[in-house]
N, C-alpha and C positions, 0 to 999 in steps of 0.2 A: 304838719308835714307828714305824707306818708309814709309809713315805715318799708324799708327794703328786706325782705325777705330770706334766708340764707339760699344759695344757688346749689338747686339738688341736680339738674339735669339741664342736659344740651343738645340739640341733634344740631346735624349740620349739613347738608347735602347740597351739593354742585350737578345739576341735570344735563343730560345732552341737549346739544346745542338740538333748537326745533328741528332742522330738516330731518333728524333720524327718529323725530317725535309723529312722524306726520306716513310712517307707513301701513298697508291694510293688516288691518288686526287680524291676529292670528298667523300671520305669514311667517311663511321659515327668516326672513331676514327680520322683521320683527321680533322675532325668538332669540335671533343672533344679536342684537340690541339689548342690556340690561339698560335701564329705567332711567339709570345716574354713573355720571364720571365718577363722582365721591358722595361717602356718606358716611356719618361719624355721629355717633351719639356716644354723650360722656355721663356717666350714671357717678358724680362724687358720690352720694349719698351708700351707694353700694360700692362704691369702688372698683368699677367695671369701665372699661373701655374697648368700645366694638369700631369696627372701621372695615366700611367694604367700597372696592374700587378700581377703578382701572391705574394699572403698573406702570401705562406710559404717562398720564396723567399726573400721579402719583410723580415722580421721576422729574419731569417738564413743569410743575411745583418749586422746583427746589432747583433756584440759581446757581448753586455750588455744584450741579450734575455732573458727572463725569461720564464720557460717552460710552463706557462700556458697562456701567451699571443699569442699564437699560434692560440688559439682555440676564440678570440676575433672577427674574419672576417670569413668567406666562401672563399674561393676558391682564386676567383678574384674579384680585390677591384679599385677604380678609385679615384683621388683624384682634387678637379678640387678647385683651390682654388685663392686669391689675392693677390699678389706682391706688398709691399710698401716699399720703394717709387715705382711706374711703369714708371721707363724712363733708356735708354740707358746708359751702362758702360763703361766707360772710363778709359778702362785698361793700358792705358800710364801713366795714373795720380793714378792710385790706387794700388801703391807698395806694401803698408803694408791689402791689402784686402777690402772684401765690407760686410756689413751686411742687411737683408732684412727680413720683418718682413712677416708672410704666417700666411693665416686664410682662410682656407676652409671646406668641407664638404667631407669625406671621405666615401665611398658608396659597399656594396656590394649587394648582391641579395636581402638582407634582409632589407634596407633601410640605411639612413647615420646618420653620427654622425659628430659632430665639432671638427676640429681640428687643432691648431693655433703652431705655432712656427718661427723658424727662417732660412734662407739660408744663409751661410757662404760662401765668396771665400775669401783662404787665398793664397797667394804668396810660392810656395814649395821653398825654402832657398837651399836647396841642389839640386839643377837643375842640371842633367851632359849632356845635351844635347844644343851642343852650338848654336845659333841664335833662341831658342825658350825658352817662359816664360811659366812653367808650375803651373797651378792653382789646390788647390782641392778647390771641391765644395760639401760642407756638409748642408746636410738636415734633422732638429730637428724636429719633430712635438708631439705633447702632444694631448691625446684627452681630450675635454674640459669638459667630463663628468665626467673623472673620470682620477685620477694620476697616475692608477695602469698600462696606457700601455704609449711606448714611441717608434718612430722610428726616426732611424737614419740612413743615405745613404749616402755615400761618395765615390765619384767618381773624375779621373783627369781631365783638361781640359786645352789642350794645345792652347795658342793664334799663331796668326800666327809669320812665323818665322820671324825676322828682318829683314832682305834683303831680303823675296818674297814679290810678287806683291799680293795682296788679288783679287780672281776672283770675 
């Protein structure tokens, strides 16, 4: 049996939909285009968590929205924040999930604000895809100024499958 690896690192990005992929390069609305809605790379191993993306995206993520949190950021927002504990996951040993505490600085054009919460992976119980263990990983954060905004990001993450080899 292969062995599984401890989980140092993740990226994650959600791209624009093709039609704003398909403009002449170099064009001023091309430039008004970034790349991706969402992008998240989680560094356990250092204990870093970067996150760059679109506000409304962001926002329209999270079913609990409330319509006036919308107008809380600009455009595009970055969130570059710390990881505790910061050291590799050990997803052989961590059936029932991992919790990890996030404190950073959320920023758009207009300057940043603090904002602390939690990263969840839990173990999906109803898996139907056989020799792979599927994860979600949820993303709480609270701004630290004020109660009135909250986000939340939940995406899957599948480990490698039991009998392949990890390249």
């Amino acid at each position: 049996m292969t062995q599984i690896l401890p989980l140092r690192t993740i990226e994650y990005k959600v791209p624009f939909p093709a039609e704003s992929t398909s403009l002449p390069a170099g064009s001023r609305m091309q430039q008004e285009y970034p790349e991706h809605l969402l992008k998240v790379l989680i560094d356990f191993e250092s204990g870093r968590f970067e996150m760059d993306g679109s506000w409304d995206f962001i926002m329209r993520s999270n079913s609990k929205a409330e319509q006036h949190w919308f107008g809380f950021h600009r455009q595009r927002v970055t969130f570059n924040a710390t990881i505790y504990p910061g050291e590799p996951v050990d997803l052989a040993n961590a059936s029932t999930g991992a919790a990890f505490a996030v404190e950073g600085i959320l920023s758009d054009e207009d300057g940043g604000i603090e904002y602390a919460g939690l990263l969840l992976m839990d173990a999906v119980k109803d898996n139907r895809t056989p020799g792979t263990q599927c994860w979600h990983i949820t993303l709480y954060l609270y701004n630290s100024e004020s109660d009135d905004c909250e986000i939340k990001l939940t995406w899957p993450f599948y480990a490698a499958a039991r009998f392949a080899e990890l390249n």
